[in-house]
C-alpha positions in Angstrom: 42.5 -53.0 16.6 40.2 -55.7 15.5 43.0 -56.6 12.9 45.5 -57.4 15.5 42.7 -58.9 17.9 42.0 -61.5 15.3 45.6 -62.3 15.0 46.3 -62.7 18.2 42.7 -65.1 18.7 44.3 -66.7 15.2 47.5 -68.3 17.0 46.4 -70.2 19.2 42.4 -70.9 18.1 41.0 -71.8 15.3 37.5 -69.7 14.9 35.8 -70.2 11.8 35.7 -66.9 9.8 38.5 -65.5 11.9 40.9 -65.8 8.2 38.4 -63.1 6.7 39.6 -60.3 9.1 43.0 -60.9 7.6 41.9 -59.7 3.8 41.8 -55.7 3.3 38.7 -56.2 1.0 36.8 -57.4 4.0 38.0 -54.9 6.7 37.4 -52.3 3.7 33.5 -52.8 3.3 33.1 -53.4 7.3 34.9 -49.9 7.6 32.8 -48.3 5.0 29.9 -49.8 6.3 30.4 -48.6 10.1 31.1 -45.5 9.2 28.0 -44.5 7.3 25.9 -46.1 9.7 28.0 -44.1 12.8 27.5 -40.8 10.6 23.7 -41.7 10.2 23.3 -42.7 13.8 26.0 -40.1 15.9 24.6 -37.3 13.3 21.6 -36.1 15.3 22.9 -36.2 18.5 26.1 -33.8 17.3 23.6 -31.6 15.2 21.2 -31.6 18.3 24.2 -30.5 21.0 25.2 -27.2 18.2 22.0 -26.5 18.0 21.7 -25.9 21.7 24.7 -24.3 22.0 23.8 -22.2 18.9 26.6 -23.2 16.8 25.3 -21.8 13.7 26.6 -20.7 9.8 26.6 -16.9 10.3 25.5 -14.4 7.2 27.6 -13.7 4.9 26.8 -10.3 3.4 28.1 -10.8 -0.5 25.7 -14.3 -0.5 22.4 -12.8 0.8 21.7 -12.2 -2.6 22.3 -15.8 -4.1 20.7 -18.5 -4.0 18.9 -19.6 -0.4 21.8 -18.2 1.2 19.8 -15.1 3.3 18.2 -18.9 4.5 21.3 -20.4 5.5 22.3 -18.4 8.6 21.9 -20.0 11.8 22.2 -23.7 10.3 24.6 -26.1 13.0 28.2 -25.9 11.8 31.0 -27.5 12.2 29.4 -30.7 11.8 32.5 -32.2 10.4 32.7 -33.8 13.7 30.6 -36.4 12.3 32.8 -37.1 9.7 36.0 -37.2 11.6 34.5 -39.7 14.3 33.0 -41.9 11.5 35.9 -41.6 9.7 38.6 -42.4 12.5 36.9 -44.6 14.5 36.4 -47.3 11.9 39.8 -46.8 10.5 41.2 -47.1 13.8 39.3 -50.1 14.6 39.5 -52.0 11.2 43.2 -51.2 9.6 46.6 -52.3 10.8 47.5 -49.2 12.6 51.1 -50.2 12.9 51.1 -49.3 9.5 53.3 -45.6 8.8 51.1 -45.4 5.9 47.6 -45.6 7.9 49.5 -44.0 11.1 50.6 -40.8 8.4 47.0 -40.8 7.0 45.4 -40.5 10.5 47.5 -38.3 11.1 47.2 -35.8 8.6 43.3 -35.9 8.9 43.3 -35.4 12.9 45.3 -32.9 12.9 44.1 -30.4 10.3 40.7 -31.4 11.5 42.3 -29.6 14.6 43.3 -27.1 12.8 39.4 -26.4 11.0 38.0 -27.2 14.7 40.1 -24.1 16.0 39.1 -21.9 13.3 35.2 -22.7 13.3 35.3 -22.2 17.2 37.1 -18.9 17.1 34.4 -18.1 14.3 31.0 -19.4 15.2 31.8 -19.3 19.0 34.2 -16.5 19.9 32.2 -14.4 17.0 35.5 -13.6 15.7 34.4 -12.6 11.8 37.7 -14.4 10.2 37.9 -17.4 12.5 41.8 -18.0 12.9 44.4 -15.8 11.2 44.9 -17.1 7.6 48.6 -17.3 8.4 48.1 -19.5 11.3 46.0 -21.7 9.1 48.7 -21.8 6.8 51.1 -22.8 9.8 49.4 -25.2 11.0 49.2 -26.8 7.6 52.7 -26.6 6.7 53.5 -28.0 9.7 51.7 -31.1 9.6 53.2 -31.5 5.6 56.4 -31.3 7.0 55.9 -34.2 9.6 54.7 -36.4 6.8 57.4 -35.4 4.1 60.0 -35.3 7.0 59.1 -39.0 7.8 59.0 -40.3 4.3 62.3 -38.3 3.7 64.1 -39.6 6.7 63.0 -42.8 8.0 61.9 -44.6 4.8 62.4 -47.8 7.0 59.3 -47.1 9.0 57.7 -48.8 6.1 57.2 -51.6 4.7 60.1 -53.3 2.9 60.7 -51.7 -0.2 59.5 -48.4 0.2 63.3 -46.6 0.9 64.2 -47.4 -2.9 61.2 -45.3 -4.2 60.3 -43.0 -1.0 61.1 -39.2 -2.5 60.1 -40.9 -6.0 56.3 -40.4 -8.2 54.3 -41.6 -11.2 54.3 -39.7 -14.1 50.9 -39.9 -15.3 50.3 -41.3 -19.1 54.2 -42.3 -19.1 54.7 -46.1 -18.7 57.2 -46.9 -15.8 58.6 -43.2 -16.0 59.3 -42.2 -11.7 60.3 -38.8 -11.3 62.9 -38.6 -8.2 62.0 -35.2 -6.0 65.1 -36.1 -3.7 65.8 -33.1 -1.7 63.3 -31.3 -2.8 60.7 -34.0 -1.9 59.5 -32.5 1.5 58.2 -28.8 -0.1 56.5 -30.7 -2.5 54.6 -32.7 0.5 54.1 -29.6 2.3 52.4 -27.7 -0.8 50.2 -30.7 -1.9 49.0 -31.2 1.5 48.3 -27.3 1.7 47.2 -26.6 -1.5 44.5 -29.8 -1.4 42.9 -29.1 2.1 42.4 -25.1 1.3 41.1 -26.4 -2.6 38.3 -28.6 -0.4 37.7 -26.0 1.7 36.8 -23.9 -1.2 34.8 -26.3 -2.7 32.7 -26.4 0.8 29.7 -23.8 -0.3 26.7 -25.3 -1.5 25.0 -28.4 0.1 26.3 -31.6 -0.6 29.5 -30.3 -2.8 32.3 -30.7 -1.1 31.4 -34.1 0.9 29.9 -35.9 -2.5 32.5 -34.7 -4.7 35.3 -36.2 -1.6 33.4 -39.2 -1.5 34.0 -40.2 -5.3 37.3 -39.2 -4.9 38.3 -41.3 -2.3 36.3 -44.2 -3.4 38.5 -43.9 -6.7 41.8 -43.7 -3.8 41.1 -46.9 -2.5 40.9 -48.7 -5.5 44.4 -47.4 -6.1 46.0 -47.9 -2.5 44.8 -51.4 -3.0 46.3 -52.0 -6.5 49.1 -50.6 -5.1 49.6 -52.7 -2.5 49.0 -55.8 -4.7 51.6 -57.1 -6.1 49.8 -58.7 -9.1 47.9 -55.6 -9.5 51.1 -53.7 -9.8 52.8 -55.5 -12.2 50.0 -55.7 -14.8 49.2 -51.8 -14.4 53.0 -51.4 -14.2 52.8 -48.9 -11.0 54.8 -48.5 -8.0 54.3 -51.7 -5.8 53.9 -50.0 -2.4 53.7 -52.7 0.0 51.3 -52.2 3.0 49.4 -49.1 0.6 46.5 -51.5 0.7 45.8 -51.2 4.3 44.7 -47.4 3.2 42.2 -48.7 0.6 40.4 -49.4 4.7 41.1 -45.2 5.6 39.7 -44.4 2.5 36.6 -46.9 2.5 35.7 -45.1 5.5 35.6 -42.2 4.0 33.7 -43.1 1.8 31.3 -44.4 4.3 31.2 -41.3 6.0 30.7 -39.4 2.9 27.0 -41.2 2.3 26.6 -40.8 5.8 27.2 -37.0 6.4 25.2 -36.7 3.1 22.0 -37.2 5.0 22.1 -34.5 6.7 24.0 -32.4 4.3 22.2 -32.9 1.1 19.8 -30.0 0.3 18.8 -28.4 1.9 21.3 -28.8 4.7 20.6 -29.8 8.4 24.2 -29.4 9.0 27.4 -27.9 7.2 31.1 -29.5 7.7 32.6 -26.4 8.5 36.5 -26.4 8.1 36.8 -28.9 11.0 35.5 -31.5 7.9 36.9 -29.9 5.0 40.3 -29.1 6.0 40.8 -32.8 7.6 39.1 -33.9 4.2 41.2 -32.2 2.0 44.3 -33.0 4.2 43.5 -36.5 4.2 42.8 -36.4 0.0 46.3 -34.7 -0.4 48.3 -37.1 2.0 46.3 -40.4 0.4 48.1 -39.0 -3.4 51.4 -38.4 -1.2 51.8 -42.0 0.3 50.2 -43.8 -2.9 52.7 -41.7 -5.1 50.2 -40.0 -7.1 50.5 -36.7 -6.4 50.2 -35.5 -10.1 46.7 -36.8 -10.7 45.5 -34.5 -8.2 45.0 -32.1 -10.9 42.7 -34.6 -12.6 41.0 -36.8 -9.5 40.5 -33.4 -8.0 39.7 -30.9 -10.7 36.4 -30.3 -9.5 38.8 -28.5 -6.5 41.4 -27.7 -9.0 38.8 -25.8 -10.8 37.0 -23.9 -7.7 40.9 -22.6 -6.3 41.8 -22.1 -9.9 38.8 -19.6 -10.3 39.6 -18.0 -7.3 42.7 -17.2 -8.3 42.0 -15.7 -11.8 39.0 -13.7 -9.9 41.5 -12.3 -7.3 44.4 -11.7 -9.4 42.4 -10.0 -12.7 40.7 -7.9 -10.0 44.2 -6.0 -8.7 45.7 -6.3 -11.8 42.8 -4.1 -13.6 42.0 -2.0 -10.3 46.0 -1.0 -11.2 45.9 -0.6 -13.9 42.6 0.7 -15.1 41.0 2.2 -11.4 38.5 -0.1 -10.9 38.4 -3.7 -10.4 37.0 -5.9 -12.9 35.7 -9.7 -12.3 36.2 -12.9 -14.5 33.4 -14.2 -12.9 30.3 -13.3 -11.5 31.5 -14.5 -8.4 33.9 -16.9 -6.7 34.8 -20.1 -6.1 33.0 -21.3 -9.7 29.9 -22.8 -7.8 28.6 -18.9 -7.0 29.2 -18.4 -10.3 26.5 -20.4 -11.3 24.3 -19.5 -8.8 25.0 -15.7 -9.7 23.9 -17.4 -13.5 20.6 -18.6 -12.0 21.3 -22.2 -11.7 19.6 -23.6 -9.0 21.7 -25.2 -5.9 20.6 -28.7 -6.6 21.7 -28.7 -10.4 25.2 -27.6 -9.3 26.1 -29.9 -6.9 24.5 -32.8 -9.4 26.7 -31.4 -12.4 29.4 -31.5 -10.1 29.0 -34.6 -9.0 28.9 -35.7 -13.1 32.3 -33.8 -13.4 33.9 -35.7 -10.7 32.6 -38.8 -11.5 33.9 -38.5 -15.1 37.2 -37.5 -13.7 37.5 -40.4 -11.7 37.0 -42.3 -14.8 39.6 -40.5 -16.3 42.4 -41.3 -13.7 42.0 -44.6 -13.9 41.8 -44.8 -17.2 45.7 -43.0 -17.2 46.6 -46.5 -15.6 46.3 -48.1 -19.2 46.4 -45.6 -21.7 50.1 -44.7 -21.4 
């Protein structure tokens, strides 16, 4: 809003400092900026109002033995409320949002925040010991995946100019100028990367500070791709996609960043407040959706593998479990426990040096995808 404010003060005024609110860089790092200090500063008063409505993490039987988790119960959830106002609001006021790309992004985030919102209520609220019906969940992300992959499919010239030549198309990591073409098949590719990321975060969401670290360095390394992107020097020399317009996202994903180091605060151990999946599924949403528009869907493996990894184990730990309980009588485990991080605390690790390793991993990783930009 501020964006188009300062265009419209821009034709027929000359303010000094007015040209600054037309470079992304400098709507970026004002978005970042308000949204840690709206996490930081709306944080208590949102932890305070579930604390007196008694919004709190209920026990979970199989983690009273790991870990401080017998300690956990009764801690404020759902307190990714936080993130999606600091998250929204700055984006919302910073970015162009005429823009399909920001407008899709938005989009994606609200609604599966929605989504986590209905499930945390019936959960913590309603007392109902699943929350919603996994296959609800499921509907509710497919849905919104098939909004975003309908709209790229079939009105390509709701963006910028350009983007219809390349809009069911993606980078081929490590391979220089190599697109692959989805075509028809481009929409149930959205629809599972935008599924398959927010339930990954989701996962990921079990120890303080892991999931909403680990999110922040992966978006930070997102925005420094939406904005090469969307540059068309940038582009050229890294010889990606030029996504005209992609930059404006680099703001939506500053903000999460800013959010991030905000929620942190209050999230880092031991936790004040957990995100719930009203934060993690909009997070994850909005991680998948950010790789969808930017064309990157197949460094998600990479950029995300700390998520990658914690789904991955889950599946191996459910799967080997019926196969052997089949075959053999009894289940058997992979792991001590899953997703990976209860592994470790099942291993005697403590929470702390978890999440920190983690965070190593993901920074490393983010190293890594960038680093496919040259060595191709």
């Amino acid at each position: 809003m501020l964006y188009f404010l300062a265009q419209w003060v821009k034709s027929f005024a000359n303010v000094p400092g007015i040209n600054l609110f037309g470079y992304v860089t400098f709507r970026a790092a004002a978005a970042a900026i308000m949204a840690m200090v709206v996490s930081i500063v709306v944080g208590p008063a949102i932890i305070r109002a579930l604390k007196r409505r008694q919004i709190g993490e209920q026990a979970k039987s199989e983690l009273q033995q790991v870990g401080r988790h017998s300690l956990k119960a009764g801690t404020p959830t759902m307190g990714g409320l936080i993130v999606l106002t600091a998250v929204l609001g700055p984006t919302l006021l910073w970015a162009n949002v005429s823009n399909m790309f920001v407008i899709l992004a938005v989009f994606t985030t609200a609604t599966l925040g929605a989504v986590g919102f209905l499930d945390d209520y019936l959960k913590v609220v309603k007392k109902y010991p699943k929350g919603l019906i996994g296959r609800y969940k499921i509907v509710g992300q497919v849905t919104t995946g098939l909004v975003v992959g309908g709209i790229i499919y079939a009105a390509p010239e709701l963006f910028p100019a350009g983007f219809a030549a390349i809009n069911t198309q993606t980078t081929v990591p490590f391979e220089k100028l190599v697109n692959l073409d989805f075509a028809w098949f481009y929409i149930p590719v959205v629809i599972f990367v935008i599924t398959a990321t927010s339930n990954a975060v989701n996962l990921t969401d079990g120890l303080d500070g892991l999931c909403i670290g680990t999110v922040g360095i992966v978006a930070l390394t997102l925005a420094v791709i939406a904005y090469f992107s969307g540059n068309a020097f940038f582009a050229d020399y890294l010889n990606i996609m030029h996504l005209r317009g992609s930059d404006e996202l680099a703001i939506f994903c500053a903000a999460i960043v800013g959010a991030a180091l905000g929620f942190l605060w209050y999230n880092a151990f031991p936790a004040q407040v957990f995100m719930g999946d009203t934060g993690s599924l909009a997070l994850g949403g909005a991680i998948g959706v950010l790789c969808v528009l930017i064309k990157k869907e197949f460094l998600l493996p990479i950029l995300g593998g700390v998520f990658f990894a914690e789904t991955l184990s889950v599946i191996i730990q459910v799967t080997w479990f019926k196969y052997t309980k089949r075959r053999f009588g009894e289940g058997r485990r992979v792991f001590l426990m899953a997703p990976l991080h209860h592994h470790f605390e099942k291993s005697g690790w403590h929470e702390s040096k978890i999440v920190t390793r983690f965070y190593i991993i993901a920074v490393v990783l983010a190293i890594v995808t960038m680093a496919t930009f040259k060595v191709r």
